[in-house]
N, C-alpha and C positions, 0 to 999 in steps of 0.2 A: 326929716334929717336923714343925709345917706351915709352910709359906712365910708370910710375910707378904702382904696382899694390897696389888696394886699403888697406890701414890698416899695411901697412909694414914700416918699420922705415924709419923715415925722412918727411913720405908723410903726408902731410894736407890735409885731407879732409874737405870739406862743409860743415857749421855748419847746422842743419837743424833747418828751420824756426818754432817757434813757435808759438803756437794755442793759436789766441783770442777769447774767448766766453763769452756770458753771460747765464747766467741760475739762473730762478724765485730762492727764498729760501721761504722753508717755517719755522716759527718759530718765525722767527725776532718776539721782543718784544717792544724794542728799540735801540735808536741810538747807545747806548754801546755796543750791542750785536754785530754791527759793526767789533768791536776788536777782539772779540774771532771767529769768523767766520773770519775773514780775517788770525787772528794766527795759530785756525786749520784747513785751507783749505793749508796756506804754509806750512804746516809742513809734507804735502805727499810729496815725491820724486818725483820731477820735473816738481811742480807747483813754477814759477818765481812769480807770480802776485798776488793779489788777492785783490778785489777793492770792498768793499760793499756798496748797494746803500740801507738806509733804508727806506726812503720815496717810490720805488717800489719794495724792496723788493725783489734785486737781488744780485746776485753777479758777478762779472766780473774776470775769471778765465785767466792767458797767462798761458801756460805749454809746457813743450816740448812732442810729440805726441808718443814719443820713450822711455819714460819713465814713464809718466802719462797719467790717462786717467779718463774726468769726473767722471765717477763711482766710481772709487777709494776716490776722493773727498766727493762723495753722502756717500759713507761706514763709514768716518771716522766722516763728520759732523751728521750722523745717532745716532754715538756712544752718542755724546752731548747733544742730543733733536731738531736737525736743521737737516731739507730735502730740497737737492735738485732734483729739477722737471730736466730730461733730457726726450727730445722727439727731432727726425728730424726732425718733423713738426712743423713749431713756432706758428702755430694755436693750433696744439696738447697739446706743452708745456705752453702755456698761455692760455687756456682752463683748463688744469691741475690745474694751479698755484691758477688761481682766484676762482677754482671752491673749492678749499684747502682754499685762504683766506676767501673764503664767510662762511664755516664752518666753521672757525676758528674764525669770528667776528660771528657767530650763538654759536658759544660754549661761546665766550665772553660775549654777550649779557646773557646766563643761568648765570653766576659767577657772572657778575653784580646786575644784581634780585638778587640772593641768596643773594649775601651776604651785600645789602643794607637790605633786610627780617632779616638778623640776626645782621644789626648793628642796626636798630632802636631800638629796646627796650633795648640795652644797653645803647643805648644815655639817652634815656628815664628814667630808672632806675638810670642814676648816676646822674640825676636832678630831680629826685623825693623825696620827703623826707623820701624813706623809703633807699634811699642807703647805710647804715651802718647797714641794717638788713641783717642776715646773707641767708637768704631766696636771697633775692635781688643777693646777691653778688653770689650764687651757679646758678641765673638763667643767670648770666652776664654772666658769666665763662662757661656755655654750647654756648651763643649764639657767642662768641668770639671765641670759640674756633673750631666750624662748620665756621663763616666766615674766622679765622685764617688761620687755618689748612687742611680747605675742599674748601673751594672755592678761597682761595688765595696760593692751593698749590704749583701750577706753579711758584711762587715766587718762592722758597726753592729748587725745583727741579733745575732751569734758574740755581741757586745761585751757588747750589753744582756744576753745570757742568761750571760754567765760573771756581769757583775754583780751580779744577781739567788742568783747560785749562788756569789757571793762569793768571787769566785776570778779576777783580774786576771791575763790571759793575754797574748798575743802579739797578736788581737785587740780587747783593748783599746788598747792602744799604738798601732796602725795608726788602729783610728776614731777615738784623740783625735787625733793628728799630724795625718790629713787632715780630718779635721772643722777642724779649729783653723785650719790653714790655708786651707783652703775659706770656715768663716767671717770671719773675718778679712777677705780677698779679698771678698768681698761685700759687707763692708762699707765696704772702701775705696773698690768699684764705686758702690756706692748713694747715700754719704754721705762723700765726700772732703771738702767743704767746712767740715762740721762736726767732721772729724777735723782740719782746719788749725785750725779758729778753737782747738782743744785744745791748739793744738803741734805732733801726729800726723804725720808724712807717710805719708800715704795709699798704701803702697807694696802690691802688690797679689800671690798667692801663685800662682793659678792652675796655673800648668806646673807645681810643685813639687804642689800635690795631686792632678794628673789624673798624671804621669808616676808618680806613688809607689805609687798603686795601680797601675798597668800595671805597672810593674817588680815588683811584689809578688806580681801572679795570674802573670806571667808565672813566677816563681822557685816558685810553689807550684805549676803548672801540669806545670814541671819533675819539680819532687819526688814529685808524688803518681804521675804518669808512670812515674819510678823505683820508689817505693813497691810500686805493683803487680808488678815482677820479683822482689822478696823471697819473693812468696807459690809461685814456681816448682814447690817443695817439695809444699806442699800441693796445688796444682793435678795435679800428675803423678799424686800416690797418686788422688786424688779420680778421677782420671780411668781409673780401675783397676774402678771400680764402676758397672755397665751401668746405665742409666735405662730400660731397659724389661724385663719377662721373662716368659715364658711358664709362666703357672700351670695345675696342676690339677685341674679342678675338677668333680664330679659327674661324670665320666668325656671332660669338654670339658677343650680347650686353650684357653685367652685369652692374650691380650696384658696386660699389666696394668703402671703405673706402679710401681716397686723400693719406695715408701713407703706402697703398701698390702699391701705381704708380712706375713704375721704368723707364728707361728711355729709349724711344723709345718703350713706351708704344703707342696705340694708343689709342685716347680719342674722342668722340663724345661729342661737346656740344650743347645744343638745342636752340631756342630762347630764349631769357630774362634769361639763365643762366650765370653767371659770369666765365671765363677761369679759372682753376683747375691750372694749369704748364707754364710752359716759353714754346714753342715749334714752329712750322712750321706748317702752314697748308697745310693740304695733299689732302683737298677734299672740294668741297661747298665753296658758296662766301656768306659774308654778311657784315654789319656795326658793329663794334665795336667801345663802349664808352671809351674812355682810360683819361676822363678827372681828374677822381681820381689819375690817376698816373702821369699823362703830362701835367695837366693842360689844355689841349686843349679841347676847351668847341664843338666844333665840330666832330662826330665818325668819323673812316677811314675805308673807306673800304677795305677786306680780302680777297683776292683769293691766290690761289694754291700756294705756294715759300714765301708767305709774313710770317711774325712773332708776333708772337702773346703772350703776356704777363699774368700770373696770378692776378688774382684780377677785369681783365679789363670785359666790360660790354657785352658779344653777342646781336646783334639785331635781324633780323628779320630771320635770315638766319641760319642754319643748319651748322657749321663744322667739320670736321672731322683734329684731328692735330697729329703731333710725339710730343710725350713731350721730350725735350732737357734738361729742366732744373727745379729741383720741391726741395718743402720744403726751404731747407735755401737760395736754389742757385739761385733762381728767382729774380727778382729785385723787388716782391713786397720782399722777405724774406731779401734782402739786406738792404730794406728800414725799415724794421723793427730791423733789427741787429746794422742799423745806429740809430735809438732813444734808444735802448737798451745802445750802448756803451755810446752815449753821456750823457745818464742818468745816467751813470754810472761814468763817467768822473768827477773830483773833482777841483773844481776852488780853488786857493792858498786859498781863507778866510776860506774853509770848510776844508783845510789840517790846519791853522792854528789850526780850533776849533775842529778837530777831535785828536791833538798833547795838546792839554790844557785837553781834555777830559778824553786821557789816565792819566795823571796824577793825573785828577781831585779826582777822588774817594780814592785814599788811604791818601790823605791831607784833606778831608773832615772827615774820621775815623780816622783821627789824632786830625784833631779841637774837633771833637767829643770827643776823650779820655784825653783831654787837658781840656773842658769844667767840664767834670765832677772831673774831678784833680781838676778842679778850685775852686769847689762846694766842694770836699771832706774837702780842706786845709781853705776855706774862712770862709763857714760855714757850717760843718759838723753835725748840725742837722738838718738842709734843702736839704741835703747830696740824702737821700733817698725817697723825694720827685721831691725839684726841680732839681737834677742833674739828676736824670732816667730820668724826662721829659724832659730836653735839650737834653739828648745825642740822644732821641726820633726824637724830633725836628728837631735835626741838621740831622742825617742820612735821615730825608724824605724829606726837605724840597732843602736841598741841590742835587740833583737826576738830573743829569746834561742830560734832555731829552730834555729842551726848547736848549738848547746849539749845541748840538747830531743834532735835527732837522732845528735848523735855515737857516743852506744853502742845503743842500739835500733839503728839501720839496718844496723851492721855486723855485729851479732849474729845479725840476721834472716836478713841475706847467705848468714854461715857456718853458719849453720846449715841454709839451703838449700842449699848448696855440700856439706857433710856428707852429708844426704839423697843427692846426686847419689854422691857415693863411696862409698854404703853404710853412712855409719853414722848411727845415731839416735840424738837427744841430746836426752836429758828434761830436764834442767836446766843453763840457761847456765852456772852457776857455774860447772861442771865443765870449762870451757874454760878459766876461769879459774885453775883452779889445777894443772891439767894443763901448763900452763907452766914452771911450777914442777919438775916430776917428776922427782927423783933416785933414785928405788926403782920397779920394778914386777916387784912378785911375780903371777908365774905359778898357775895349777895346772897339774895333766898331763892326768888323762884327760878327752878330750873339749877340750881347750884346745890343749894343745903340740900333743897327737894327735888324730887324729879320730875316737875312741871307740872304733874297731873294728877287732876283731885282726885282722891277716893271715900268709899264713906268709910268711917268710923266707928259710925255707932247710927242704928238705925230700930223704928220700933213702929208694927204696924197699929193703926186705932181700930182694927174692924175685926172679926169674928177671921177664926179660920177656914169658913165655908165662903165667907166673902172676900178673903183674901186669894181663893184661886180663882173667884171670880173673875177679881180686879184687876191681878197684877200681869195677865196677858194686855189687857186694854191700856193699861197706866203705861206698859213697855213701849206698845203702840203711840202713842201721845211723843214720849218722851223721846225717844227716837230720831224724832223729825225734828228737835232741837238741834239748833246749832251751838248752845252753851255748854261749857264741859262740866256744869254742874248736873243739868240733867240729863248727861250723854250717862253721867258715870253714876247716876242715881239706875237709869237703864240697865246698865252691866250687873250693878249689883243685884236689881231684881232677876235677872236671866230668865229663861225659859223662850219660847216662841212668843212673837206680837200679833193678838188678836184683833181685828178689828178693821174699818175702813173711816177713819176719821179726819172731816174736816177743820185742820192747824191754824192756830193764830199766833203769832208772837208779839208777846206784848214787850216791848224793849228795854230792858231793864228791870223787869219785873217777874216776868216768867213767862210760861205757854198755855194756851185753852185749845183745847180740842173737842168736835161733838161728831156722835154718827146719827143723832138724829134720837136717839134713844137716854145718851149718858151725855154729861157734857163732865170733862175732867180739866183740873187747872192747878198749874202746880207751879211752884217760885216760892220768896221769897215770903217772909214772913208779913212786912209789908202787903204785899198783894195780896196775901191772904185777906190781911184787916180791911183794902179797900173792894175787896169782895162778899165783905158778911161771913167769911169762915170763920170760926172758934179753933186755935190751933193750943198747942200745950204750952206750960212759959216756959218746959226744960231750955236751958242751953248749955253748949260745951266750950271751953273758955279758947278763944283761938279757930272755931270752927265753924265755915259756913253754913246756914241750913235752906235743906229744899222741904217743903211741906206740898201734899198732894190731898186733894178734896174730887171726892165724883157726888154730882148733886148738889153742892152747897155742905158735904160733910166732909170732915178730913179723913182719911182713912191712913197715913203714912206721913207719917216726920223723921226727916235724915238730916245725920250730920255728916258734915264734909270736910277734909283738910288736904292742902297739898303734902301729898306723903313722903316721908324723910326720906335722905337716900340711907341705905342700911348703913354706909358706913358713916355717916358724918356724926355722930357723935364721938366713937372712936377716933374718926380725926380731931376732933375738936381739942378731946380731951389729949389724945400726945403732943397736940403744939402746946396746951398749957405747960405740961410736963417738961416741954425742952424750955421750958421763958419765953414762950410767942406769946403777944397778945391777941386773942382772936376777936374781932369787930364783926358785927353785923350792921352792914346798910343796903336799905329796901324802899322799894316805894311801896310796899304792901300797906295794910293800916298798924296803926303800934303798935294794939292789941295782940295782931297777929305774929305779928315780929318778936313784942313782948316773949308772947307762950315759947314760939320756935326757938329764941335764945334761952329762957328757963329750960327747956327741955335738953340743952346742950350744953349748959354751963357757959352760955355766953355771957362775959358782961358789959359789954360794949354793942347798945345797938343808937343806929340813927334813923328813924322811920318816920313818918312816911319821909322820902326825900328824891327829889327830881335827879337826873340823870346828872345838871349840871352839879347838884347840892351833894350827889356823890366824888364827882373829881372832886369839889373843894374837901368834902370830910379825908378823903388821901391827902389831899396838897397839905392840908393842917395838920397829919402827923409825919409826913414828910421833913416839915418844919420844924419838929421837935427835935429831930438830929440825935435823938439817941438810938439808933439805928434802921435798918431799910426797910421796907413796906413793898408789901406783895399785896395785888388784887386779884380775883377768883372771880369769875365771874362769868357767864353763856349767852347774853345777849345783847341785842342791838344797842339798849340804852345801856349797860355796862363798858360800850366801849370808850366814852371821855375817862370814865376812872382807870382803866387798864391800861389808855396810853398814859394815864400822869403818874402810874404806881411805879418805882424801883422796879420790881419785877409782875410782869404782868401774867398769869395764869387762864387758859380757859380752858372750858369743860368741851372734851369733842364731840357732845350730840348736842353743843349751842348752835346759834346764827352763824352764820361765815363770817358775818363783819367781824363778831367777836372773838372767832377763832383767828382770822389775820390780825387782827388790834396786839394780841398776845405774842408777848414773845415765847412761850412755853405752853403746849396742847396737852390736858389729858384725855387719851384717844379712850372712847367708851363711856361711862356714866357713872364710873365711880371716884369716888373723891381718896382712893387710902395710897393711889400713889402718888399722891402728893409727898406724902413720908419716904417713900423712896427717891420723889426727887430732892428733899434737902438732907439726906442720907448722901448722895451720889454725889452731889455740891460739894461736902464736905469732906466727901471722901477724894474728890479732885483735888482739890485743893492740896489737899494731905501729898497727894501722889507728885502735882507738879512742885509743891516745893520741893520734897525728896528729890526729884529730878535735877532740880535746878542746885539745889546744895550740892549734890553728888557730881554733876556736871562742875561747878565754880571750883569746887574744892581738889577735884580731881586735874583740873588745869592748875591750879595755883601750888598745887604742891609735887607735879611732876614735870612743867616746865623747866625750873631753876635746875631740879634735880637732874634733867637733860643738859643743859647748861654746863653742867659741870660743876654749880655752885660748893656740891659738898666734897670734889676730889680732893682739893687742897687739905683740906678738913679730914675726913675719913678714906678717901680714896676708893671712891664709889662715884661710878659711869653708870647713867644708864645708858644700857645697850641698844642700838637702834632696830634689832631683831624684837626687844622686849618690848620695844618702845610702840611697832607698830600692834603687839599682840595687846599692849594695855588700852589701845585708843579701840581697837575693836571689842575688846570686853566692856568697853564705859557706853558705848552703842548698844550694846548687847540690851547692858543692866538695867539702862532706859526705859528700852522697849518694854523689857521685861515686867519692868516695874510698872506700868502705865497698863500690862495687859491683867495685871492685879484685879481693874477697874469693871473688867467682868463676872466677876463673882458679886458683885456689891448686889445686896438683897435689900 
């Protein structure tokens, strides 16, 4: 039978997978600006996605690779006023990005000076008593019109391109407010006479459009300031990866820039330099610090076939490596595309308030056009005073940035904050529902424990004269085992291996070795009985044993367990303390599992149970809906349970499969910041709703108040000077409040 051939009728071919990326933006102003960046980056051909994060000042692109391609995207967001940074190197490209936003808050910072320089003596002049002199009012009208026009003209430019891109932002609002009131004011300046012979009084706005843009660059001058501390995260790992390294080449050394490596390059790194690539080392042995990436506070040492990772520490020692894997491919660049996405990733509250946002602004210049109706019909010779000045009011005041930033900036935070404590977190949500968590099932090995046996308790049967006999030759034997029972019976004995003996493995049973003189064998207890050895009946409740015989005698019985990690009882015991229930499922044997949960106060185990027999033990307390389930877990067969758990957990010196199965990495081999992650959970939480209340409430009760609702009433305006200093304070408070998120311990 022959295949069909490709693309002919009938035949299906394989959809081809699509490309997730993220890539820095430059431009973002505010949270609105979200929307039109998200609308023209879909609207190239064969971009599916498009996810903006405004607090880092990315966007998160899926496209299909056959039809789009980033630069296409950089071309059309160019058209708007908005750049994206593409570089292979994610040092290159966030290098790039920051080195963009630090000018961009240095060009901020000029606008700001300016055009506070050219509000003050407007403020000044229209509380002076010479404001109704026509002098006065010609010097207003230059200095409003350099802070209007020249220092806030990024306002007007933003405005026209969200227009254009049909997406009414934050920026629009600002350029009609000061537009409106700047024209207006010029035209009371110019033509008073024929705004009386109208009725008109010629009342004039100035201070109200020079102070609202100053107060405006100043609050975003703030924000983008803060903005840049979210990326902390990234900048550290990024800064893990050298920008220069020594290749080479035809039998020379160069210097060469990191983004002309290619692969199966070779590389020379020196001592106390950091590894350039993911690769193999080809030549020289030395220690390498890999605790930034693995948590392991002890170096490993590197000879010739070993693997060596970018970012990690060279010691003392000279290498020579192939690079296999550089820029995005390496596992430090993975680890940086994992903070990228997940900072990119949108927890349900911030889809709610990014779905209220779009709407926000054309119901805002509705209240606005409805206010000054209200003004023309109520009292129409207040018409030309106080209704210009609501509709002022309402359009700045209402500027929906504290809204826009409430969940972005805090998420950004924590999840920088995360990074600093070790853990990595691929997708927000999982904060989110980590809150939530009244179950979290374990596994054992390699999770509770740290994968690898030790002995416990061990007791020799022979004489002390015979013991220094033995335990050179027994080391020798045991050695040349491939089981980690008797690798770790080996360690324990320590000293030098004597002997030249030829190994047997008996498979499942244990090892013989003879030099002709001793024959040694050593395993299980079992093997012992089908060898004719006499072994002792001690056992230890939960613990393997190795038993060793030279001659047909025993001379050494060891017991073995896989050793706890130091802190998992303490974890064990504070998720009790918060109302978690903690589960144990394992495929180890019961017995084993048994002891391990006595020993932790666990009391939920399911043992022995297949990988698949552990999703279902999840899916069944899933089902009980009295709240969410977290899985924990390091390897291959843990990853069906991890993708079916509410929030999936894994340990960073598991399997890879296990580590991508997870939505949440803890980097290194201990289990107690797990506590810090549902610490940080709930301490988000905490923060974005404050944001979001302080945001709703702060529009809800200063809109109307702009409006004019309470003059009738009390005869209280608010001022469109005050108005734009209260929308940059609720920006401010935001930020501020979200950057709380770094101190969470």
């Amino acid at each position: 039978m022959t295949s069909p051939l490709p693309n002919t009728p009938g035949t299906e071919t394989a959809p081809v997978p699509t490309v997730v990326e993220t890539f820095p933006v430059v431009g973002i102003s505010c949270a609105a600006c979200a929307r039109s960046i998200e609308s023209l980056s879909r609207s190239v051909a064969g971009v599916r996605r498009a996810d903006v994060n405004v607090a880092t000042a990315t966007v998160t692109l899926e496209y299909d690779p056959l039809i789009a391609q980033p630069e296409e995207v950089a071309a059309r967001l160019r058209q708007f006023g908005y750049d994206l940074v593409i570089a292979e190197q994610p040092s290159t490209a966030l290098a790039e990005s920051l080195e963009r936003q630090q000018n961009m808050l240095r060009s901020m910072k000029r606008d700001v000076i300016g055009a506070l320089v050219a509000a003050i003596p407007t403020v000044a002049l229209a509380m002076s008593p010479w404001h109704a002199e026509r002098w006065a009012i010609v010097a207003s009208a230059l200095c409003a019109t350099v802070a209007v026009l020249w220092f806030g003209r990024g306002f007007f430019v933003r405005a026209w391109s969200q227009i254009r891109s049909r997406v009414l932002a934050m920026d629009t609002l600002v350029a009609l407010s000061t537009g409106i009131a700047w024209a207006w004011s010029m035209l009371a300046a110019l033509a008073p006479a024929w705004l009386r012979e109208h009725g008109i009084e010629p009342h004039v706005y100035f201070e109200s459009a020079a102070t609202i843009v100053a107060f405006i660059l100043l609050g975003k001058y703030l924000e983008h300031s803060a903005r840049l501390k979210t990326n902390a995260a990234l900048v550290a790992l990024v800064a893990l990866q050298p920008q220069t390294v020594h290749r080479r080449r035809d039998g020379r050394l160069e210097d060469v820039p990191v983004e002309s490596i290619g692969r199966g390059d070779r590389l020379v790194v020196l001592p106390g330099e950091r590894i350039p690539v993911d690769g193999v080392v080809c030549e020289g042995e030395s220690w390498v610090d890999e605790q930034l990436l693995t948590g392991e506070s002890l170096p490993v040492v590197k000879r010739s076939g070993d693997p060596v990772y970018a970012g990690t520490l060279n010691g003392d020692g000279t290498l020579e490596i192939e690079a296999r894997a550089i820029g995005r491919g390496t596992v430090l660049g993975s680890m940086i595309r994992a903070v990228e996405h997940a900072q990119s990733s949108k927890a349900p509250v911030q889809e709610l308030a990014d779905r209220i946002a779009a709407v926000f602004v054309p119901v805002v210049i509705a209240i606005a056009a409805v206010a000054l109706g209200a003004w023309i019909v109520l009292a129409p010779d207040r018409a030309s005073s106080l209704g210009v000045s609501a509709v002022v009011a309402v359009l700045i005041v209402a500027c929906p940035c504290a809204l826009g930033l409430a969940t972005p900036t805090a998420v950004a935070v924590a999840l920088g904050r995360a990074a600093q404590l070790g853990i990595l977190v691929r997708n927000a949500r999982a904060l989110e529902r980590l809150v939530d968590v009244r179950h979290v099932v374990f596994d054992k090995t390699g999770t509770l424990t740290v994968g690898k046996p030790a002995v416990v308790d061990a007791r020799w049967l022979a004489a002390d004269e015979q013991q220094r006999q033995y335990a050179p030759m027994i080391r020798a034997v045991l050695e040349r085992s491939t089981h980690p029972l008797s690798r770790a019976v080996a360690e324990w004995i320590g000293g030098d291996p004597r002997g030249e003996f030829a190994v047997e493995q008996v498979r499942g049973r244990g090892i013989r070795g003879s030099d002709g003189m001793h024959t040694i064998i050593a395993g299980s207890r079992a093997f012992m009985e089908e060898c004719g050895v006499e072994v002792p009946a001690d056992s230890q409740p939960g613990a393997s044993e190795v038993f060793v015989a030279i001659d047909g005698v025993a001379v050494l019985a060891a017991w073995l367990r896989d050793r706890l990690r130091d802190d998992a009882a303490s974890v064990a015991r504070a998720l009790r303390t918060r109302g978690i229930a903690v589960h144990l499922a394992s495929g180890d044997r019961a017995e084993v599992a048994r002891w391990l949960a006595s020993e932790l106060g666990i009391e939920h185990v399911a043992a022995p149970v297949l990988p698949h027999e552990k999703q279902d033990y999840v899916r069944s307390l899933r089902k009980r809906g009295d709240g969410t389930v977290a899985m924990v877990g390091d390897g291959i067969n843990d990853a069906p349970a991890l993708a079916e758990a509410d929030a999936s957990i894994a340990i960073g010196s598991g399997s890879d499969v296990a580590v991508h199965a997870a939505d949440v990495t803890l980097i290194g081999d201990r289990l107690s910041p797990l506590l810090s992650l549902l610490d940080l959970a709930g301490a988000l939480r905490r923060i974005v709703r404050q944001n979001m209340a302080w945001a709703f409430v702060y529009n809800v009760v200063l809109i109307p108040l702009a409006a004019g609702a309470l003059y009738p009433i009390a005869g209280v305006m608010l001022h469109p000077m005050l108005a734009g200093l209260a929308m940059a304070a609720s920006s401010v408070s935001v930020v501020t409040n979200s950057l709380r998120l770094r101190w969470v311990r």
